[in-house]
C-alpha positions as CSV (number, residue, x, y, z in Angstrom):
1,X,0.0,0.0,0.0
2,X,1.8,3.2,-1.1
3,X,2.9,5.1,2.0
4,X,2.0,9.0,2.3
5,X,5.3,10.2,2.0
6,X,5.1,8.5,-1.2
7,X,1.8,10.3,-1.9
8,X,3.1,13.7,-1.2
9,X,6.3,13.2,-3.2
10,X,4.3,12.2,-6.1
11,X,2.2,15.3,-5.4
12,X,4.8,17.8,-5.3
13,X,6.4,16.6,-8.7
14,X,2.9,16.9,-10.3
15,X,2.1,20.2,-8.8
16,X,-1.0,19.0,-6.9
17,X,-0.5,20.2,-3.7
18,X,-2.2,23.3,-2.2
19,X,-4.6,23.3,-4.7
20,X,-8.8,23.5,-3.8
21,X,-11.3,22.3,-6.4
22,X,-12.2,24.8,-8.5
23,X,-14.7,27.1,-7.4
24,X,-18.2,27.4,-8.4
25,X,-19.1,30.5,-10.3
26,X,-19.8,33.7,-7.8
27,X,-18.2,32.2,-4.8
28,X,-16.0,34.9,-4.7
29,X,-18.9,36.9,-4.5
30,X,-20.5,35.2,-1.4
31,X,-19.2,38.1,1.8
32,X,-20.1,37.4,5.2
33,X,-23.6,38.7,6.1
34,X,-21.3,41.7,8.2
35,X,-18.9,42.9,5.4
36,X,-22.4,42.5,3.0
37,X,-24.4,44.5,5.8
38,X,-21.6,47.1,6.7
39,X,-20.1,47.7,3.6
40,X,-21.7,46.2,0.1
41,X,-25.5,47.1,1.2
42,X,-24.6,50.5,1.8
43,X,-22.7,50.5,-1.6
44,X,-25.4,49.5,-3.5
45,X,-28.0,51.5,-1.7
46,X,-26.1,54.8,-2.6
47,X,-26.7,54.0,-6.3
48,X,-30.5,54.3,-6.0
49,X,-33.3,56.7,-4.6
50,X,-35.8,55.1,-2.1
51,X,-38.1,55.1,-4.7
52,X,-35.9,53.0,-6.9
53,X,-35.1,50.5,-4.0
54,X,-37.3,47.6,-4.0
55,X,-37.5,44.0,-2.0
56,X,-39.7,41.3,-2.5
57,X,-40.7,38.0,-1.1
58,X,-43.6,35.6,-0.7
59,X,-45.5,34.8,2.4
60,X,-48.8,32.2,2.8
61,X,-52.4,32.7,3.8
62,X,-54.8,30.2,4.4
63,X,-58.0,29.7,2.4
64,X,-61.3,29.8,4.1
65,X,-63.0,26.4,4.9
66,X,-65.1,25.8,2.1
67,X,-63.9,28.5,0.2
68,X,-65.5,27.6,-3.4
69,X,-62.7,27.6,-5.8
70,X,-59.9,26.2,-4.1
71,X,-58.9,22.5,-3.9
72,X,-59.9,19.9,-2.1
73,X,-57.3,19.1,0.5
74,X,-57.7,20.8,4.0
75,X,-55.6,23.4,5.0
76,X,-55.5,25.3,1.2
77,X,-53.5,28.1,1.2
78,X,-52.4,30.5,-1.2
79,X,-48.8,31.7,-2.0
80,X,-48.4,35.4,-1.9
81,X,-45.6,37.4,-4.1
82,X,-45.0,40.7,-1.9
83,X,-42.9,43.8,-3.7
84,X,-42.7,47.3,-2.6
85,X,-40.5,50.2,-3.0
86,X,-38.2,51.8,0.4
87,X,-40.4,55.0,0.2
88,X,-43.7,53.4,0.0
89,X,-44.9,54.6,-3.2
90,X,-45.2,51.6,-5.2
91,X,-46.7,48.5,-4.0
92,X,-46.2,45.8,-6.8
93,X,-49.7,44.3,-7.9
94,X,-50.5,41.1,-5.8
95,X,-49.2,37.9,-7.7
96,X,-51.3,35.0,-5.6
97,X,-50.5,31.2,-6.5
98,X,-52.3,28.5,-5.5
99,X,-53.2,24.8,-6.3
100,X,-56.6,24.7,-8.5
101,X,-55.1,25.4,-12.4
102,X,-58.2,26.8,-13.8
103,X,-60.8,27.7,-10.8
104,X,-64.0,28.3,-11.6
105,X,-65.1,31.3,-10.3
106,X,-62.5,33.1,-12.2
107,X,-64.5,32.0,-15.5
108,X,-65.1,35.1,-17.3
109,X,-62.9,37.4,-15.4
110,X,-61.0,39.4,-17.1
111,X,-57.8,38.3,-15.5
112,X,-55.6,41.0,-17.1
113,X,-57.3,44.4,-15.7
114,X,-57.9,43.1,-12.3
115,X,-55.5,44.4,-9.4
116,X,-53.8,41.1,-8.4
117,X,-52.8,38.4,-10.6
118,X,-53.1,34.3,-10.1
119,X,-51.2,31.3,-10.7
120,X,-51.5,28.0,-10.6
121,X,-48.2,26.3,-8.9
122,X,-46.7,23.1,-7.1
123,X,-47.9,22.2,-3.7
124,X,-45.0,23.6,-2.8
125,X,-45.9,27.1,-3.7
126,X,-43.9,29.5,-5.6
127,X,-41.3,27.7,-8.6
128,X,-39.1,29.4,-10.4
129,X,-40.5,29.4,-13.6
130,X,-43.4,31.4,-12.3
131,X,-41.0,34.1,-10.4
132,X,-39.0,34.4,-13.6
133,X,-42.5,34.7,-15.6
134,X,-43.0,37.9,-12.7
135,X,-39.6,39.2,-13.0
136,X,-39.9,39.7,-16.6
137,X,-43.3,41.7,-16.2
138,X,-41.5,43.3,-13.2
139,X,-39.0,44.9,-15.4
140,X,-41.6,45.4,-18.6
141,X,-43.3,47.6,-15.7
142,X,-40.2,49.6,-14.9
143,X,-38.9,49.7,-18.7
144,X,-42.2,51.6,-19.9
145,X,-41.7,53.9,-16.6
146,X,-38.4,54.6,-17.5
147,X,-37.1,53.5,-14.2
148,X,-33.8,51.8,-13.4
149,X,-34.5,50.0,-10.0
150,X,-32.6,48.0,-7.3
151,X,-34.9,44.4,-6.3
152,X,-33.4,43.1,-3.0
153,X,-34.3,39.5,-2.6
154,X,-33.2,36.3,-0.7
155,X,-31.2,33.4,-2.7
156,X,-33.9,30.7,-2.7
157,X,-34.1,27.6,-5.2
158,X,-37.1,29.2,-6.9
159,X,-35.0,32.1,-7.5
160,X,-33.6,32.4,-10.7
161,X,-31.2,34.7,-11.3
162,X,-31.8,37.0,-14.6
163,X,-30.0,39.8,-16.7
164,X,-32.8,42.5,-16.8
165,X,-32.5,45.2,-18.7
166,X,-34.0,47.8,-16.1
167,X,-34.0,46.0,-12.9
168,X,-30.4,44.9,-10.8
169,X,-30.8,41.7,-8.9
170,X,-29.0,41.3,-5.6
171,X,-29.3,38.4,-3.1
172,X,-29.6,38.7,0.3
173,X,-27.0,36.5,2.3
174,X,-28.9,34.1,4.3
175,X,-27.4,34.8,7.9
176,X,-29.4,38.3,7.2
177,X,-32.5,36.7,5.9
178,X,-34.6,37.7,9.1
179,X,-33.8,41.6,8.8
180,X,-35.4,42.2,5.3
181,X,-38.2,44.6,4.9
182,X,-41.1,42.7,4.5
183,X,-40.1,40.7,7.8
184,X,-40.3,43.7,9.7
185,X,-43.9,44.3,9.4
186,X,-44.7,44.3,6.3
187,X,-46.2,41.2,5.9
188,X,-48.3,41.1,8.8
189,X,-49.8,44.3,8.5
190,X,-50.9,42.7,5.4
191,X,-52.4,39.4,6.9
192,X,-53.7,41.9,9.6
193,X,-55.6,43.6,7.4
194,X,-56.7,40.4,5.4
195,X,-57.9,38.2,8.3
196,X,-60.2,41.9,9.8
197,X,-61.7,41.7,6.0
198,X,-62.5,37.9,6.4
199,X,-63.9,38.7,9.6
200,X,-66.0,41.6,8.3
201,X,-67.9,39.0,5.8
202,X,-71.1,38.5,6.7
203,X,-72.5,35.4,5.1
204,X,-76.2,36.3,6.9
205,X,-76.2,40.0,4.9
206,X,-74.3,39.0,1.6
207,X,-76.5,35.8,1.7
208,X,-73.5,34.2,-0.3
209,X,-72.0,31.6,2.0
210,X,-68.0,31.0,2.6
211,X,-66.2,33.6,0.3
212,X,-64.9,32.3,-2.9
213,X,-61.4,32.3,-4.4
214,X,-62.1,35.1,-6.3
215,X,-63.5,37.2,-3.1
216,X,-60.2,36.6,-1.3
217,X,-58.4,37.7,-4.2
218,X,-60.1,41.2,-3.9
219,X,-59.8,40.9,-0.1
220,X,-56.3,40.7,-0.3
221,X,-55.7,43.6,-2.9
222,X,-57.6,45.5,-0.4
223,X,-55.4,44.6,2.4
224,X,-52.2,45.1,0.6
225,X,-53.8,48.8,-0.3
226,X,-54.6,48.8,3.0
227,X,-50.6,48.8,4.4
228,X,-49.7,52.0,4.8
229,X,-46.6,53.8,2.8
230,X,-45.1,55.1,5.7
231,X,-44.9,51.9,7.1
232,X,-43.7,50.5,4.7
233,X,-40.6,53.0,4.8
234,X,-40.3,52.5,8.3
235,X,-39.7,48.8,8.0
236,X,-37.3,49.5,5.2
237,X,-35.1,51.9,7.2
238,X,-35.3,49.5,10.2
239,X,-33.7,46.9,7.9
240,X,-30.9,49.2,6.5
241,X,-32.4,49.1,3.2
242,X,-32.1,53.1,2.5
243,X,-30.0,55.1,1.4
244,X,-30.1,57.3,4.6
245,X,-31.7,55.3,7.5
246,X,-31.5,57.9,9.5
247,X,-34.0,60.0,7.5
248,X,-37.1,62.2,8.8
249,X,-40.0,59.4,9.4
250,X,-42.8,59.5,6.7
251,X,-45.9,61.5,7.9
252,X,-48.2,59.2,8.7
253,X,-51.3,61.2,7.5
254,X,-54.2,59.2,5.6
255,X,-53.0,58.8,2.1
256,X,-55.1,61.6,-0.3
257,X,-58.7,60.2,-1.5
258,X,-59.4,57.9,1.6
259,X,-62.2,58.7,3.8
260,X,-61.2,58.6,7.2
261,X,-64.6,57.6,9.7
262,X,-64.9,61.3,10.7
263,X,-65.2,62.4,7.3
264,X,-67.9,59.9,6.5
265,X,-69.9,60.9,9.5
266,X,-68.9,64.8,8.9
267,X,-70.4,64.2,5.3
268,X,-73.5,62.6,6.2
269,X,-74.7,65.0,8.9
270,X,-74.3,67.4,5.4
271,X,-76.3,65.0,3.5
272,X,-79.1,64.9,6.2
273,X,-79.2,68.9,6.3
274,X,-79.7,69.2,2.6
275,X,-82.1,66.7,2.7
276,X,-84.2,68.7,4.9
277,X,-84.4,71.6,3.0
278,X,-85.6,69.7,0.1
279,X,-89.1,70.0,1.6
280,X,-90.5,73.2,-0.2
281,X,-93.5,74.5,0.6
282,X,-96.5,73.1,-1.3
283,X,-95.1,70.0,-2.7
284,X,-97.1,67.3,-4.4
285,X,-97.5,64.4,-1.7
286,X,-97.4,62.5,-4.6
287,X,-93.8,62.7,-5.7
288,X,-93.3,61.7,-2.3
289,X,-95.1,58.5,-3.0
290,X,-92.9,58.0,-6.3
291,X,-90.1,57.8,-3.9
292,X,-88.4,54.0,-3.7
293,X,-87.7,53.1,0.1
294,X,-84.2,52.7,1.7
295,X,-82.9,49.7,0.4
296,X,-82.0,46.9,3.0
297,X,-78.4,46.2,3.8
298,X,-78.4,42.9,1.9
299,X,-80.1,45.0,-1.0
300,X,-76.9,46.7,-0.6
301,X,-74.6,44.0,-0.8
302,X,-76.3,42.3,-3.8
303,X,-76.0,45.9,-5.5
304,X,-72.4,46.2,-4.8
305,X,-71.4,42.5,-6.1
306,X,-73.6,42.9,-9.3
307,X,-70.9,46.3,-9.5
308,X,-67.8,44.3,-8.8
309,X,-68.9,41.5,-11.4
310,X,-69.7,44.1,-14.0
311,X,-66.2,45.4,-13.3
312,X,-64.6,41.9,-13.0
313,X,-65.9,41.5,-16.4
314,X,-65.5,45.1,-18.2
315,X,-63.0,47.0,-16.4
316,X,-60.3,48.5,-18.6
317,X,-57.9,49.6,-15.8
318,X,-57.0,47.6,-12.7
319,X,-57.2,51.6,-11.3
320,X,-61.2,51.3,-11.4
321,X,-61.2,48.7,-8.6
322,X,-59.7,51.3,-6.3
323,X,-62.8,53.7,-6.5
324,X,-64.8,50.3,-6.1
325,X,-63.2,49.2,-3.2
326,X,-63.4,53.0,-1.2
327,X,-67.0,52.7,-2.0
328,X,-67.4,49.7,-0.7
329,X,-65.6,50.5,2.6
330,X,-67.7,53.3,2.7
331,X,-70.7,51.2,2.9
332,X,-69.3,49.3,5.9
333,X,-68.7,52.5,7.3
334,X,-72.0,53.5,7.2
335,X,-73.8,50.1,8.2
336,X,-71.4,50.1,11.0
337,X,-71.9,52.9,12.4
């Protein structure tokens, strides 16, 4: 059996020794999670404004039982794509994937104007040929903006790495995995949001039963609406993902077009005053007779999902489900209060 001085003799005449296997493409580029932290995240970071500084990642919600439209093992859940910007001014659309490849009650939707997208995937969720299909719209949405944009994300095996034109991808060493963005909050304000809207169904008004698929589609895009920008720049400075963490904190002010409560109320006591001087002197009883009668609350309801399926079928801007959802907020408003 050859000895191993005889080994290492034979090693040093053929130049063998010392020498590690070759290494893999981008080890080099693999710093430890401080040096990346202390020194290459702030590198990058000063490349970019906050608004040009995104992160994304996915995160799971479950399916109501009975939920019509989703599959039939227990425990159905979808897989959520989250992406946002460090300033909080541009939540990426919703991209939702779940199990059932073609669920009915999205027959007749048209899929393409609505303001979340779905997927059919593996059990396990998320692949990687769905996130490259999303990173390829993500950077068709930042070509026609004429943005050049930063997308912070960790290194997972349904990650695929591509050369965009407009958007840089850089992974996020695993060690620091725990301090992104969307870990900091992000995420559940957003399931937050989701399970008060699940809550707020009421199967006895609506007379509609569990909420389908499709309604906790919308749900969702409400909730994600519902997380606020400045939060969402708050979690990103707590991570270190700006530029200057040490920045003035976003106002926290309701965002321009939303009806806070107060309004609502201050509006309706308006609404009542007008409608009491609309009572002129004289007036025919019988145009008060040609008056319909308040409409029930489930009269409501029926009205505002005839809406949202008109919509669901006709929109032409993702944008109109916005001014569908505020009204329909509204409406809870008022049968709340």
């Amino acid at each position: 059996e050859p000895s191993g001085g005889w080994l290492a003799r034979v090693g040093i005449r053929h130049g063998l020794t010392g020498k590690r296997p070759p290494a893999q493409k981008g080890d080099a580029e693999q710093p430890t999670a401080e040096h990346w932290a202390g020194t290459v995240l702030p590198g990058l970071l000063r490349g970019y404004m906050p608004a040009e500084i995104f992160a994304c990642g996915e995160t799971t919600v479950l399916l109501p039982a009975g939920a019509p439209g989703k599959g039939e093992s227990a425990g159905d859940q979808l897989t959520l794509l989250l992406c946002a910007n460090a300033s909080g001014s541009e939540k990426v659309p919703l991209r939702a994937v779940g199990d059932s490849p073609r669920p009915r009650c999205l027959r007749g939707v048209n899929l393409e104007q609505m303001p979340w997208s779905y997927r059919a995937g593996s059990p396990a969720g998320l692949t990687a040929t769905l996130f490259a299909e999303w990173l390829r719209e993500f950077n068709e949405g930042m070509r026609r903006q004429g943005k050049s944009v930063l997308l912070l994300l960790a290194k997972h095996e349904a990650h695929p790495y591509l050369q965009l034109s407009n958007v840089r991808m850089v992974f996020i060493p695993p060690a620091t995995a725990l301090s992104q963005p969307l870990d900091r909050g992000i995420t559940s304000d957003l399931k937050g949001h989701y399970r008060r809207r699940l809550l707020r169904w009421l199967p006895a008004e609506r007379g509609t039963g569990q909420p389908s698929l499709l309604d906790v589609l919308h749900m969702l895009a409400q909730a994600w609406g519902d997380v606020h920008p400045g939060l969402i720049a708050s979690c990103f400075r707590a991570a270190g993902f700006t530029p200057d963490a040490g920045a003035e904190a976003v106002s926290l002010t309701p965002a321009p077009g939303l009806l806070s409560r107060e309004q609502l109320e201050r509006d309706g006591e308006l609404a009542e005053a007008d409608g009491d001087e609309g009572m002129a002197e004289g007036e025919d009883a019988g145009e008060l007779a040609a008056v319909p009668p308040c409409p029930s609350e489930r009269e409501v309801w029926r009205s505002l999902a005839t809406l949202r399926r008109y919509l669901e079928c006709q929109a032409t801007s993702p944008d109109l489900f916005q001014a569908f959802y505020e009204l329909e907020d509204a409406v809870h408003t008022v049968s709340a209060g």
